[in-house]
Backbone as CSV, one residue per row, in Angstrom:
resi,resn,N_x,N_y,N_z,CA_x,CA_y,CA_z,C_x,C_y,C_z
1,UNK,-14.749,22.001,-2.672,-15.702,20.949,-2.448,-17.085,21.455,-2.827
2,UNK,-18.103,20.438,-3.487,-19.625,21.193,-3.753,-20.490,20.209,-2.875
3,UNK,-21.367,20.327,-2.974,-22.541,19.834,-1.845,-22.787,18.629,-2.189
4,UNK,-22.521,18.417,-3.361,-22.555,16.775,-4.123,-21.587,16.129,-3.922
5,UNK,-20.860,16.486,-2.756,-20.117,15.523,-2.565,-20.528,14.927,-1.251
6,UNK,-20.929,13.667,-1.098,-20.836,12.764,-0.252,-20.121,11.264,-0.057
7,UNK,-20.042,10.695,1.298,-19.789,9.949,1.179,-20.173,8.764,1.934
8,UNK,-20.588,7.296,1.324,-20.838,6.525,2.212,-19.991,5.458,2.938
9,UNK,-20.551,5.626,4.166,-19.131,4.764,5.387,-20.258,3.810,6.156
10,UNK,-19.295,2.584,5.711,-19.975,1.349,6.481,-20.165,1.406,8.333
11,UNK,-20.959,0.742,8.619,-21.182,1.200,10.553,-19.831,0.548,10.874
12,UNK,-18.849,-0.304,10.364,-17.784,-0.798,10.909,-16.654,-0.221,10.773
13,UNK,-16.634,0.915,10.238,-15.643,1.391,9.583,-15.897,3.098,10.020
14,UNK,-16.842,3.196,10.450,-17.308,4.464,10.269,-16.773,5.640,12.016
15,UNK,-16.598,5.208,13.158,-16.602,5.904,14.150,-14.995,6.148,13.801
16,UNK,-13.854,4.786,13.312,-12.541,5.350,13.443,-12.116,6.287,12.036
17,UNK,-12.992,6.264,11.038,-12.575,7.162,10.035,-13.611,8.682,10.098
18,UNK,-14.115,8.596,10.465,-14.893,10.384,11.134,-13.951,10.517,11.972
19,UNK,-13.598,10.205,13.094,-12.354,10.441,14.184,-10.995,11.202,13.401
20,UNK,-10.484,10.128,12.465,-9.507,11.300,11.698,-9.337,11.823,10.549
21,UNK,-11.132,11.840,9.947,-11.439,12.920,9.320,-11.700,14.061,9.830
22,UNK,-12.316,14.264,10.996,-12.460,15.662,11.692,-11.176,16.249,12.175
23,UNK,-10.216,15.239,12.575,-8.486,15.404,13.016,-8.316,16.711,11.927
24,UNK,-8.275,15.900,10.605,-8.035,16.495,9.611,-8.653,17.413,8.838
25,UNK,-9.747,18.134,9.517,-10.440,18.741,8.948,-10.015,19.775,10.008
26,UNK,-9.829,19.860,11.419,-9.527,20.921,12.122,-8.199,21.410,11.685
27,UNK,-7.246,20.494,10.871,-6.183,20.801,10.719,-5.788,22.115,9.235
28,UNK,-7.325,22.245,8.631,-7.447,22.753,7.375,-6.793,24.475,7.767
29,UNK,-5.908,25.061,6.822,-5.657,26.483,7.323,-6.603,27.116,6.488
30,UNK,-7.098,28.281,6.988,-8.512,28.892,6.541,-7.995,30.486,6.571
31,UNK,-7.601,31.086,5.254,-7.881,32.180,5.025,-7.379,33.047,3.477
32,UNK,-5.991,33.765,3.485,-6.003,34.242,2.337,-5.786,33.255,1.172
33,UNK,-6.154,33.488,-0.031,-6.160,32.630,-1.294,-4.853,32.314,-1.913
34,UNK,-4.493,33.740,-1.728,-3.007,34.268,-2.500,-2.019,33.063,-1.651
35,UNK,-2.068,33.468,-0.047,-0.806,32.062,0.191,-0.947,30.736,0.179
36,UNK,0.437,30.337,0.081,0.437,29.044,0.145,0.160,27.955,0.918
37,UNK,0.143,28.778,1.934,-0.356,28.029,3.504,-1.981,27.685,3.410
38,UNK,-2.856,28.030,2.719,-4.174,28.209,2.781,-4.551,27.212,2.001
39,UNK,-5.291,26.625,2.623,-5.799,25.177,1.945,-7.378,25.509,1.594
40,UNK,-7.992,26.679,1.985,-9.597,26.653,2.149,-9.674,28.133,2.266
41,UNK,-10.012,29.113,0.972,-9.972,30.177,0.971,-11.497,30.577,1.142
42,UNK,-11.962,32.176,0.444,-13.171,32.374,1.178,-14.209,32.119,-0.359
43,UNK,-15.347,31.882,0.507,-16.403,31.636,-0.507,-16.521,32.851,-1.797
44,UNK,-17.081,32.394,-2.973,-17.064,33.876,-4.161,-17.871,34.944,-3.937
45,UNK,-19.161,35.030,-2.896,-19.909,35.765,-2.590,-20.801,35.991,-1.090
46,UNK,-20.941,36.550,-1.043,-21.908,36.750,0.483,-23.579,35.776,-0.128
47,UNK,-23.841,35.726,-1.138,-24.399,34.898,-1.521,-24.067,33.388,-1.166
48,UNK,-22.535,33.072,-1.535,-22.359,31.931,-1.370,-22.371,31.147,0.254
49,UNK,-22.348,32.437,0.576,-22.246,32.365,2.191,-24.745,31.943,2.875
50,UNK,-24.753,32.401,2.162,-26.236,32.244,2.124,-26.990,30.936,2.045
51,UNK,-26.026,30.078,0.789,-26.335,28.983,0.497,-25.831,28.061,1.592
52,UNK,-24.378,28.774,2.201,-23.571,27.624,3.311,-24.924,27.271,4.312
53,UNK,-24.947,28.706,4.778,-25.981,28.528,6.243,-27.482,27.660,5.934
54,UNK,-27.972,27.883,4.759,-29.381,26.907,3.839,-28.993,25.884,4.096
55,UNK,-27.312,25.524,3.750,-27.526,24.134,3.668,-27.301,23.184,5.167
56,UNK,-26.733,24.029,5.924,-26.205,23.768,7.191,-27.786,23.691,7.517
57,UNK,-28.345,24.401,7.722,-30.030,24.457,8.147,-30.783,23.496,8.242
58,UNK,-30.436,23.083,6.405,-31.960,21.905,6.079,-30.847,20.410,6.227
59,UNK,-29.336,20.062,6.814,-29.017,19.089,7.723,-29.574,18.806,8.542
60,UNK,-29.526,19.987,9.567,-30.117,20.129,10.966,-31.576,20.074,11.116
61,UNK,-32.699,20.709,10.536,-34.000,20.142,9.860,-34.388,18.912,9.637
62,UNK,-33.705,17.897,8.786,-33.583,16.655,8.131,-33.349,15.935,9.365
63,UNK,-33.006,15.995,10.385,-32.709,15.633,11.283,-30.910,14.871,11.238
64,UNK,-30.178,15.804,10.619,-28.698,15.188,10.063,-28.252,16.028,11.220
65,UNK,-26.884,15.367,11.208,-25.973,16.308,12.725,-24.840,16.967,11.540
66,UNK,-24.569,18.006,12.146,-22.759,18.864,12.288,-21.865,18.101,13.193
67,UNK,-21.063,17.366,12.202,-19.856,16.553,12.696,-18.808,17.529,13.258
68,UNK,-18.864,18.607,12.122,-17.355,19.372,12.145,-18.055,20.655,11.519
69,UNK,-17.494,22.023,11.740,-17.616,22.754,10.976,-19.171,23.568,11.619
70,UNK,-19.646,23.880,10.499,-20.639,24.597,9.792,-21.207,26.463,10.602
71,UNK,-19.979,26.563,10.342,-19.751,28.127,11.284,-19.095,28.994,10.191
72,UNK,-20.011,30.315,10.098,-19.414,31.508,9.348,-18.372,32.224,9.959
73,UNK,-17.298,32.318,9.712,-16.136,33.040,10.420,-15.948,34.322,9.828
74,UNK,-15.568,35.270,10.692,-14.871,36.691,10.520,-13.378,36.978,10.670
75,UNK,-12.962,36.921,9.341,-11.679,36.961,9.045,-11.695,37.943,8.029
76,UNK,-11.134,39.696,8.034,-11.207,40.399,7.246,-12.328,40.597,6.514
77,UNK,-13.669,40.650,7.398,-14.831,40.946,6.609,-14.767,40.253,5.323
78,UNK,-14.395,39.051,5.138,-14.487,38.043,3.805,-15.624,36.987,4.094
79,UNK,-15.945,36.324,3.080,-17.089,35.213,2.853,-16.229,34.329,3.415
80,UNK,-15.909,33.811,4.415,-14.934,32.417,4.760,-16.200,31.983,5.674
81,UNK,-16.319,30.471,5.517,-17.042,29.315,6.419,-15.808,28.316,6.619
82,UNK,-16.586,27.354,7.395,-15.503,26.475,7.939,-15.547,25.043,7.249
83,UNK,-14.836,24.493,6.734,-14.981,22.934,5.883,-15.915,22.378,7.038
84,UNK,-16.881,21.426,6.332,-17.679,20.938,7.269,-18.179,19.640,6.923
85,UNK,-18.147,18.910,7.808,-18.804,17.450,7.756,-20.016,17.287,8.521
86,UNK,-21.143,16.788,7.460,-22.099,16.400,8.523,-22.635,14.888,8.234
87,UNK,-23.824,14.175,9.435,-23.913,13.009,8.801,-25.576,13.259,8.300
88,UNK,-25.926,12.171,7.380,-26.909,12.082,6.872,-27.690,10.881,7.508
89,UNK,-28.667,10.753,7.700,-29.114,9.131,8.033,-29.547,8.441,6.631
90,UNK,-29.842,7.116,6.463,-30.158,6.823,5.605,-31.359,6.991,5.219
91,UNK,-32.250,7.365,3.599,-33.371,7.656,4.430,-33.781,9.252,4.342
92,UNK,-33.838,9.746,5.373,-34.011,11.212,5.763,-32.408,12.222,5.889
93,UNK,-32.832,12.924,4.615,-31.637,14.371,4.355,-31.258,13.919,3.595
94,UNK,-31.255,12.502,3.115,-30.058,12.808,1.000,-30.935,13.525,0.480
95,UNK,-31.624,14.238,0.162,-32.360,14.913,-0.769,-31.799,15.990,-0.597
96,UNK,-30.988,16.604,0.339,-29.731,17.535,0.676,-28.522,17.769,-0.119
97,UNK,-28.300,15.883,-0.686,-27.191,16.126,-1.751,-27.849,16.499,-3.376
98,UNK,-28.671,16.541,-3.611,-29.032,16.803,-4.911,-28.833,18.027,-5.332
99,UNK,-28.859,19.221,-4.521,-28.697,20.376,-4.826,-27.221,20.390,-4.909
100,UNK,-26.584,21.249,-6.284,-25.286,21.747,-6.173,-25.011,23.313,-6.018
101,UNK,-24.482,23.171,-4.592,-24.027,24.473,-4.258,-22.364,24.279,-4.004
102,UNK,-21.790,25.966,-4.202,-20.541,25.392,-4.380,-19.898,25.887,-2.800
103,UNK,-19.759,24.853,-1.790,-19.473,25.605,-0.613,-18.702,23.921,0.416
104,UNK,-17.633,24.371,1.110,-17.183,23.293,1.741,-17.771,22.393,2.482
105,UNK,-18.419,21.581,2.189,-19.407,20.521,2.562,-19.392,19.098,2.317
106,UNK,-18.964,18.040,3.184,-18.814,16.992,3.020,-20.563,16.019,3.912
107,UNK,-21.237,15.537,3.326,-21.796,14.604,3.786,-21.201,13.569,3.830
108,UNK,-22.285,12.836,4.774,-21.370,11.440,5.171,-22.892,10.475,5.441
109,UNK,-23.250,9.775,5.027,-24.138,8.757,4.999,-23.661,7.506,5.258
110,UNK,-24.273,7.102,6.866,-23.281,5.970,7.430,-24.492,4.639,7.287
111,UNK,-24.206,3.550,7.311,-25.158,2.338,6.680,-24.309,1.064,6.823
112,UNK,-25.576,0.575,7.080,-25.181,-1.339,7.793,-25.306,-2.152,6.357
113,UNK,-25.938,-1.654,5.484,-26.665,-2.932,4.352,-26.253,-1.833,2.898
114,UNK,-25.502,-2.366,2.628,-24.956,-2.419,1.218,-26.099,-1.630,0.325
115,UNK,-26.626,-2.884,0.122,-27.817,-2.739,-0.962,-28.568,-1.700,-0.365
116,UNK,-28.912,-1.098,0.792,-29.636,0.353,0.912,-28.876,1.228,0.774
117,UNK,-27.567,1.088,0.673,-26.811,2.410,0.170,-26.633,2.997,-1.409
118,UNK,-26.754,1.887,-1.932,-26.813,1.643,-3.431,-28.347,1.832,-3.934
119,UNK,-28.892,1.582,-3.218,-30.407,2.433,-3.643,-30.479,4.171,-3.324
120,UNK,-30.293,4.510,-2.636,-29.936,6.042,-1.964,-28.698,6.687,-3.193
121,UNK,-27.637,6.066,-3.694,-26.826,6.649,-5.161,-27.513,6.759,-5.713
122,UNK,-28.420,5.536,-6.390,-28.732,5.414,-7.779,-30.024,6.256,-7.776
123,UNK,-30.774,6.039,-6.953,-31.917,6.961,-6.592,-32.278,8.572,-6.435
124,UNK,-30.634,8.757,-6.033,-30.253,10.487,-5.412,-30.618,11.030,-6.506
């Protein structure tokens, strides 16, 4: 996943599909690359690990929440973070998705009015 990935969820739609997106996000297995069991191996660098926590940061800054996730784990002294969802408001923190970093990060930009969400794409 890269940082450019977001997604927008209508307010009617939005509390029961975060509910079992996070289901499914706790369900992610997190560690070696090599097996098959591993859905979410470790980041390419301690660098990349640099960019996770930046970006986890300027969410929390922006005034965006940590849905799920955004924790560096110690598993064999490797670069592993945790898949993470956070939300964006409309507004304040998309300027969060413009940067591409390559690290497990899902935004989520939740919105009542169509047409302000479609200004916030085309605009990003």
């Amino acid at each position: 996943m890269y940082s450019k990935f977001y997604q927008f969820l209508h307010e009617a739609v939005y509390d029961e599909f975060i509910t079992k997106l996070k289901h499914a996000y706790k369900q992610v297995p997190i560690g070696d690359p090599l097996s098959s069991k591993t859905l979410c191996g470790p980041l390419h660098s301690p660098h990349a690990v640099k960019q996770y926590q930046a970006t986890i940061k300027a969410v929390e800054d922006s005034g965006g929440e940590i849905l799920y996730g955004g924790k560096v784990l110690d598993i064999n002294g490797g670069n592993f973070v945790q898949p993470t969802l956070t939300l964006l408001s409309e507004g304040k923190g998309i300027e969060i998705t413009r940067e591409e970093v390559f690290v497990p990060i899902l935004h989520v930009i939740k919105f009542s009015v169509i047409s302000h969400s479609l200004v916030l794409l085309y605009f990003n």
